[in-house]
N, C-alpha and C positions, 0 to 999 in steps of 0.2 A: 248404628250411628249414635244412638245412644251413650253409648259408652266414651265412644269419641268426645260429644259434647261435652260428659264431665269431665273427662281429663281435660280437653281444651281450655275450661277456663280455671280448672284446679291444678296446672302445672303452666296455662301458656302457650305450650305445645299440642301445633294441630296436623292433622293427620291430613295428607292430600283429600284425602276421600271425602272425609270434614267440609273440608274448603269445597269440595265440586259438587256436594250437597248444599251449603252454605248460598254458591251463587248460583245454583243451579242448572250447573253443567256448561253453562256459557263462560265463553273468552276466559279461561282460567286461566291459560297461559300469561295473559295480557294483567289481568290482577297480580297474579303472582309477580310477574316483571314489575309491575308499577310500583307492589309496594314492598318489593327489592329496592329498589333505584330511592325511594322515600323515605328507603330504614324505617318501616313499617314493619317490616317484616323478615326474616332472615331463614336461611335453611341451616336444620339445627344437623341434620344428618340425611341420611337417604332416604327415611318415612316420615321424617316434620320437619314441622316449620317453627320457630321460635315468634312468637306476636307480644314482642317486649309491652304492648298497653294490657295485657292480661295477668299481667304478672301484677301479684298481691303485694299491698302493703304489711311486713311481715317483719321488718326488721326495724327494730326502738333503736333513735341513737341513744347511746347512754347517757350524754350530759343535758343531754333536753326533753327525752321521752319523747318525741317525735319521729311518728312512721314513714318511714321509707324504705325507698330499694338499697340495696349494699351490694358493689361489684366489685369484685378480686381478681385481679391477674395475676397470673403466676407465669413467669415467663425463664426461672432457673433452669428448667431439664430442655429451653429448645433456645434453637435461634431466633432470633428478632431484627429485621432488616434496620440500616440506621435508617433512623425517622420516623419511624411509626410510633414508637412509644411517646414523642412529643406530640405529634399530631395528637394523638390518641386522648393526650392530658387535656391539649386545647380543644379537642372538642368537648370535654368533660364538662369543663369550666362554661365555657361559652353555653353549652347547652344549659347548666345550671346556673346562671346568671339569666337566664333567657327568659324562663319559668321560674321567676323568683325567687330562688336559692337561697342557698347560705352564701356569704359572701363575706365570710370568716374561715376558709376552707383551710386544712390540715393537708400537707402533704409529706 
């Protein structure tokens, strides 16, 4: 578990086994539901879990030198139901207006 632990907080991504170590075998189902439902936490694939607050400041904006996250959608090779990409903006904003943002934002 060792190993898990480093990757978990040097990628983000943790490994179920991580997490039923972590809480120690109890109600894991019930964590993991909870902080699905809280966007705490998300499944990245069929062995992790993505825990977006582990994720490092890593990326400088260039016109300010201030760190933060930077996220990309690429959505050209699929389809995209209508309305989710606007949702998607709005929560962006909101969320980053919430937590004291920029509120000079680029789109």
């Amino acid at each position: 578990l060792e190993e898990d632990a480093r990757s978990t907080f040097e990628t983000a991504l943790a490994s179920r086994d991580f997490l039923e170590h972590v809480w120690k075998g109890e109600q894991i189902e019930f964590f993991i539901d909870l902080m699905k439902r809280t966007m705490l936490l998300s499944e990245w694939n069929r062995e992790f879990y993505l825990i977006p607050s582990l994720l490092r400041d890593t990326y400088m904006i260039p016109e300010t030198g201030i760190a933060g996250h930077r996220c990309v959608y690429d959505f050209s090779s699929g389809f995209l139901p209508n309305g989710v990409f606007q949702r998607l903006l709005c929560l962006c904003v909101e969320l980053s207006s919430r937590s004291g943002g920029n509120t000079n934002l680029k789109l």
